[in-house]
C-alpha positions as CSV (number, residue, x, y, z in Angstrom):
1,X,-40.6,-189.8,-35.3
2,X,-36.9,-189.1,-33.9
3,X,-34.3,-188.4,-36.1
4,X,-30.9,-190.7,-35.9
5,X,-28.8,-187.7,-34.3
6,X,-32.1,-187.1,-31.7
7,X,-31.7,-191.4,-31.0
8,X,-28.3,-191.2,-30.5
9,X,-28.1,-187.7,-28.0
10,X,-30.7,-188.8,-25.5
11,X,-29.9,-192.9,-25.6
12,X,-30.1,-193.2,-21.9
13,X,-26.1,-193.9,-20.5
14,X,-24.6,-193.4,-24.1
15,X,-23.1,-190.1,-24.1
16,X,-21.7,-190.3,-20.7
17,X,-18.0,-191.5,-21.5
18,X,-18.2,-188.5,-24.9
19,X,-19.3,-186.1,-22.2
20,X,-16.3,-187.1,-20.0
21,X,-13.9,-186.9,-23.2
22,X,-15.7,-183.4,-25.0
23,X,-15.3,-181.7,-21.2
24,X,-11.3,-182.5,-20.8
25,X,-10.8,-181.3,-24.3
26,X,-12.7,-178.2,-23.5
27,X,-10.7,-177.8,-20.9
28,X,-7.6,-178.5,-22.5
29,X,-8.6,-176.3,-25.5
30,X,-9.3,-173.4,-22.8
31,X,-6.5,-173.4,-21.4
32,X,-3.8,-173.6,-24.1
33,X,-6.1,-170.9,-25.8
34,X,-5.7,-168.7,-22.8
35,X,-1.7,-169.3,-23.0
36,X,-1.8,-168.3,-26.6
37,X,-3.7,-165.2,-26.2
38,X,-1.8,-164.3,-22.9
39,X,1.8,-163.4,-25.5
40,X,2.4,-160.1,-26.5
41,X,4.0,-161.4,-29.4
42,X,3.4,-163.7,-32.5
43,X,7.2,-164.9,-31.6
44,X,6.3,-165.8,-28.2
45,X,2.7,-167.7,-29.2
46,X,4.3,-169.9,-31.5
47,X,5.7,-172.2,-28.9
48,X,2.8,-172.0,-26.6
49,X,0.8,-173.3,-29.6
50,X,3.1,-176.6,-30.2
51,X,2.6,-177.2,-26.5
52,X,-0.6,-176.7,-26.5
53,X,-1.4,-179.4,-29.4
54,X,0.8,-182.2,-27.5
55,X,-1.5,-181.1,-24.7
56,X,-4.6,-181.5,-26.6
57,X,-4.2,-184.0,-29.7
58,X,-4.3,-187.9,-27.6
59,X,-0.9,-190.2,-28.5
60,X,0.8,-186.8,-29.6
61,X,4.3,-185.6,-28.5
62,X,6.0,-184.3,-30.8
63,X,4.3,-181.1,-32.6
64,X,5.9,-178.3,-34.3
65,X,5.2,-175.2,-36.5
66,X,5.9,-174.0,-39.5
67,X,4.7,-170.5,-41.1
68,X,5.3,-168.7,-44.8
69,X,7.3,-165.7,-44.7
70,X,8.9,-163.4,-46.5
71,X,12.1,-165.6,-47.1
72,X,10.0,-168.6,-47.4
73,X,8.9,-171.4,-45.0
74,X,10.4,-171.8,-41.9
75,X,10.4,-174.1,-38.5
76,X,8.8,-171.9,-36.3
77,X,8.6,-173.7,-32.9
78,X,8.5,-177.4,-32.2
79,X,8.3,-179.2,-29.1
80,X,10.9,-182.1,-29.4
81,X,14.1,-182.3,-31.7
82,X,12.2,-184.9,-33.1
83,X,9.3,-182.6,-34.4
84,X,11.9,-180.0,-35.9
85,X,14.0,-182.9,-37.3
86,X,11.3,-184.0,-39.5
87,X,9.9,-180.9,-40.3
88,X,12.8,-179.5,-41.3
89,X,13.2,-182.7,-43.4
90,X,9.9,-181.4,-45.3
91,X,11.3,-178.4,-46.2
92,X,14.7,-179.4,-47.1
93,X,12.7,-182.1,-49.4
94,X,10.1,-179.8,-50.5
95,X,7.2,-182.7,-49.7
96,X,5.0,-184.2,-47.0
97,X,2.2,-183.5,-45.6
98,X,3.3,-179.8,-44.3
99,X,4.1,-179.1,-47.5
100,X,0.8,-179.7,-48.9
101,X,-1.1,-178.2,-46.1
102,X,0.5,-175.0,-46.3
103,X,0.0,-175.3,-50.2
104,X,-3.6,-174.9,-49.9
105,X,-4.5,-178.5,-49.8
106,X,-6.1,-178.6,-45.9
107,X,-5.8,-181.0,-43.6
108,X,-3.1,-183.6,-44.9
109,X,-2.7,-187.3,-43.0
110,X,0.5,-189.4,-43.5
111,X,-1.3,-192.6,-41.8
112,X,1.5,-195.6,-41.6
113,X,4.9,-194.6,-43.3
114,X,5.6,-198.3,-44.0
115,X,2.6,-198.0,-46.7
116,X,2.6,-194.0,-47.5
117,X,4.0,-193.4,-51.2
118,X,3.2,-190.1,-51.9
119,X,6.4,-188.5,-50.7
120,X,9.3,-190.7,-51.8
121,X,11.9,-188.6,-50.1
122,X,10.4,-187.4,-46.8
123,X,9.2,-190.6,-45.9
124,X,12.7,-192.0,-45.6
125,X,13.5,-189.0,-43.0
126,X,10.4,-189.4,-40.8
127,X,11.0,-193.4,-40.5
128,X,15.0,-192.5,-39.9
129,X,13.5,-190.0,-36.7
130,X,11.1,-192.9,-35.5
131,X,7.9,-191.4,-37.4
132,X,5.3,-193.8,-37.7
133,X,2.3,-191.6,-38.9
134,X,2.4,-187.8,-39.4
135,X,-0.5,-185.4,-40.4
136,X,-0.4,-181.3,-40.7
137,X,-3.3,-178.9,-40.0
138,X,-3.9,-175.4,-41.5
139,X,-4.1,-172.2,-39.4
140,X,-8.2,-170.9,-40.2
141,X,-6.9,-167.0,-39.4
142,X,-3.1,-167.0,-39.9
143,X,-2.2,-163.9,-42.3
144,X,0.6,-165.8,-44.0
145,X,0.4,-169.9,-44.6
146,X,1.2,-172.2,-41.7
147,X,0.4,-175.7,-40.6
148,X,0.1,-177.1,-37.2
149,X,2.3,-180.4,-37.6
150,X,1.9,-183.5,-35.5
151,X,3.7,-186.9,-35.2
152,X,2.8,-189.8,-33.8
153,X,6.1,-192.2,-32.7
154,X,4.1,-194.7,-30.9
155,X,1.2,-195.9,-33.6
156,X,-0.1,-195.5,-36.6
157,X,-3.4,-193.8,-38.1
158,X,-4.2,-196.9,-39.9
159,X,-7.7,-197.3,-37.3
160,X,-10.3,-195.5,-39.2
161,X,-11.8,-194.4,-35.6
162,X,-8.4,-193.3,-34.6
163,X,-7.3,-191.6,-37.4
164,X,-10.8,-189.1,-37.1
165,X,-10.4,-189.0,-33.5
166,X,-6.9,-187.3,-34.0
167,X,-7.5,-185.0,-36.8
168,X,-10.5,-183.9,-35.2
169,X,-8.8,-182.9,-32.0
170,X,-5.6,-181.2,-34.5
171,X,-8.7,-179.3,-36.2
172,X,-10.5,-178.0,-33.1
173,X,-7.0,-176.8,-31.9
174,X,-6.1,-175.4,-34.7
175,X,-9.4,-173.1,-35.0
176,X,-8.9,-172.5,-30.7
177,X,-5.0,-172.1,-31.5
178,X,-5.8,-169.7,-34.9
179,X,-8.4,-167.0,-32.9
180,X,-6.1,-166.3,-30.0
181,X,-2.9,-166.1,-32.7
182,X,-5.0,-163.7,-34.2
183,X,-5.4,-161.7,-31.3
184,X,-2.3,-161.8,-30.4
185,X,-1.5,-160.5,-33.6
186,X,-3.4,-157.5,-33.7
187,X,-2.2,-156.7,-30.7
188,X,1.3,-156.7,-31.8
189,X,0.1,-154.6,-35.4
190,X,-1.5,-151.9,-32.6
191,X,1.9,-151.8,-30.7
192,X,3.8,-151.3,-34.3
193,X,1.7,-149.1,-35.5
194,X,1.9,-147.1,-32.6
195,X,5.5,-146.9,-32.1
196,X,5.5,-146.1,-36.0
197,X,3.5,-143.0,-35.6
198,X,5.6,-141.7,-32.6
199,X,8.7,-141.5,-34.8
200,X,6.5,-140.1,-37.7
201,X,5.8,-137.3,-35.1
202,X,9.4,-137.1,-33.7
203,X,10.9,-137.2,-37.4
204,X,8.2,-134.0,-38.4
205,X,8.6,-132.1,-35.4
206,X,12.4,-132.5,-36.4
207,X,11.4,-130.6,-39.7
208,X,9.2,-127.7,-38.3
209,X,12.0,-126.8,-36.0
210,X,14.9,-127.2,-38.4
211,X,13.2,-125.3,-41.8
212,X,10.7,-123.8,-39.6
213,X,7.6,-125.2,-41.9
214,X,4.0,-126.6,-40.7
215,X,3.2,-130.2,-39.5
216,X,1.7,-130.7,-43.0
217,X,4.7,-129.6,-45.3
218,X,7.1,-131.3,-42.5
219,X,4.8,-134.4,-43.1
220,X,5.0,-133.6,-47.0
221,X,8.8,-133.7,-46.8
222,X,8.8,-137.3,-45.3
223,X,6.1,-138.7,-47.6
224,X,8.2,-137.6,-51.1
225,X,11.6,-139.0,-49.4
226,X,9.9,-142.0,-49.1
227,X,8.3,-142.3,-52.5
228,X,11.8,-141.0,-54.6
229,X,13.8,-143.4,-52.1
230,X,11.1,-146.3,-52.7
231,X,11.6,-146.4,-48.6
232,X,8.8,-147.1,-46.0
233,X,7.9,-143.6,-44.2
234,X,8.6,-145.1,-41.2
235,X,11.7,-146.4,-42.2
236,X,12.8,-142.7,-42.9
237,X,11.1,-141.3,-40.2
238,X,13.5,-143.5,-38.3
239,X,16.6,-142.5,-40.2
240,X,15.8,-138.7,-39.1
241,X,15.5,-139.3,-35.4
242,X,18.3,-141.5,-35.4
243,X,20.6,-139.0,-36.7
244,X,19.4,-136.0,-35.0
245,X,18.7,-137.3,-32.0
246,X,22.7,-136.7,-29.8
């Protein structure tokens, strides 16, 4: 006895036009994954990543964003002035469905703003910048909180079928998307980390010549500035070799 998945997979003819679809998204997925992991920097990714969801999300041209920091959450990158119009409007109202992805509540979907009563004062704003449905996915691997945000100016997400169509496609690029961020992340990390311990060493070998101590007591030196100071070590590592150096 065949199982309902086993009748659908091997209908003869049935999967031909999902074949089609599933092998352009791959594609599409590929490729903007490759752009992603290609930056040397998180800064640089960011915009590659909005791109690549108008790319890969169908009816979607405006895409943007947004990520947690430390001085809070920002507009990151964005496609259009449309997209950074209305997700800026999210944060300056402090609701939609950004707002609530990035809050820990996953994939949010604003499906028709002429019906949507969740966010009383963002709604207003997205209608006012031609917004007719709107719906933010979460990073899977981002360090801090961010949201992949997508809106639709030409339809609404009303169509059951539509509405899964599109979040699915946000979701897989958001996972694709999340894994090459992530690489791109460490990456950068490495390079920081690197560049931290050079002026470690420069900043010690400072010491050793000037009081004429070991690499452990010059190291010593650097480690109790930085805990009396409540200073980074690297940060007074830097201070050293900045002022000795002519």
């Amino acid at each position: 006895m065949t199982s309902p998945a086993e009748n659908v997979l091997f209908a003869p003819g049935s999967s031909e036009p999902e074949d089609e679809e599933a092998d352009v998204l791959l594609a599409a997925l590929l490729t903007s994954a490759r752009r992603i992991a290609g930056c040397e920097r998180v800064v640089d990714a960011l915009p590659r990543i909005a791109e690549g969801a108008v790319a890969v999300v169908p009816g979607v041209r405006d895409a943007g964003v947004a990520i947690r920091g430390r001085g809070g959450l920002s507009c990151a990158a964005h496609t259009t002035e449309t997209a950074a119009s209305v997700d800026r409007a999210q944060l300056r109202t402090a609701e939609g469905p950004c707002i609530d992805t990035v809050g820990g509540a996953g994939a949010v979907v604003l499906s028709d703003v002429t019906t949507e009563t969740r966010w009383p004062r963002f709604v207003p704003e997205a209608v006012r910048h031609g917004v007719r449905a709107s719906l933010s996915v979460p990073f899977t691997t981002a360090c801090p909180a961010a949201a992949l945000n997508l809106h639709l100016t030409r339809r609404t997400l009303d169509d059951r079928s539509a509405r899964v169509r599109t979040l699915r496609h946000a979701q897989l690029f958001a996972v694709y998307a999340s894994l090459a961020l992530a690489g791109t992340d460490r990456v950068e990390n490495l390079e920081r980390a690197l560049e931290r311990r050079d002026v470690i060493g420069q900043a010690k070998g400072i010491l050793m010549r000037h009081y004429g101590v070991d690499a452990d007591e010059a190291f010593g030196r650097l480690r109790r500035a930085s805990q009396s100071t409540n200073t980074k070590l690297h940060v007074i590592a830097g201070w050293l070799v900045a002022r000795r150096t002519p």
